[in-house]
N, C-alpha and C positions, 0 to 999 in steps of 0.2 A: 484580483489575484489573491486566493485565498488561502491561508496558511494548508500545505502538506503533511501529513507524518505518515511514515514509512518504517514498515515493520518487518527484517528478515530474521529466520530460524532456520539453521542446518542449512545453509548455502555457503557455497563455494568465497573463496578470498577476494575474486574479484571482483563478488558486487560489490563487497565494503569499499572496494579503492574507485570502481565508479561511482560509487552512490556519494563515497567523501571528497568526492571530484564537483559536486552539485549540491548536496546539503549538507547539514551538519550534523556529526553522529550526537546524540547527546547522553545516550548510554549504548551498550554491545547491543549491536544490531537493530536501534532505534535510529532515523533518521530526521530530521525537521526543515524544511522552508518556508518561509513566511513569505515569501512572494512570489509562487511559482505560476508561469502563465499556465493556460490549458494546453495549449499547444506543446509546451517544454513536457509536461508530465506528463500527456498520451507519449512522446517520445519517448523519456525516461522507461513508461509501463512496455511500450513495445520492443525495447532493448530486454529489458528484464525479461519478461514472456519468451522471444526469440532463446537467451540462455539456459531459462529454466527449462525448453522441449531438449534443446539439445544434451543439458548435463540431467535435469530428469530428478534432483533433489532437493528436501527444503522446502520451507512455505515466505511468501513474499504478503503483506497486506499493504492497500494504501489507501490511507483515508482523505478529507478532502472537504470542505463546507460547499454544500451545490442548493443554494435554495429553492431548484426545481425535482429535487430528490425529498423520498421518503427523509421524515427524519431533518430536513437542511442538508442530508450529507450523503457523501457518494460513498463508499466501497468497493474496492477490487481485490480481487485475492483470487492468487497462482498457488498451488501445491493444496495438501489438504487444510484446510479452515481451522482452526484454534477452538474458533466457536459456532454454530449453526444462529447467522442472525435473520429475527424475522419483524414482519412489518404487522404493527396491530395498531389497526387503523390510524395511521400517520404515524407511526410510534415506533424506532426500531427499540429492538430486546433483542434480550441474549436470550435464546431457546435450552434450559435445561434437561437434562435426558429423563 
């Protein structure tokens, strides 16, 4: 079970009061758990997703240590991306414009 962090921008009130229902905010709009199953956090992502088609604003990221992923680490992101990341040869990076 490997540590979560969770990242909202320009979303609504109630993700903060679910998301501070399950992890710990540690700054505005940062989330963290340090022991969250898989199972918990495909939930978590599919609550957030279902919200964000409906209300439609805001960007959601969440990160995750998968050491069957690029990098050791997994990525998901709802709304538009902060940054374009890409994979160079095993290697994620931040893609500059």
């Amino acid at each position: 079970m490997p540590l979560t962090l969770l990242v909202t921008r320009n979303v609504e009130s109630r993700y903060r009061g679910f998301l501070t229902s399950i992890m710990l905010e540690v700054a505005p709009g940062v989330y963290v758990a340090p022991n969250l199953s898989a199972s918990v956090r495909d939930r978590i992502w599919e609550v957030l997703t279902n919200w964000w088609e409906a209300l439609g604003n805001g960007s959601i990221v969440m990160v995750w240590r998968d050491k069957n992923a690029v990098g050791n680490m997994s990525i998901k992101i709802i709304g538009e991306a902060p940054k374009e990341i890409v994979d160079a040869d095993g290697v994620l990076l931040v893609k500059r414009g």
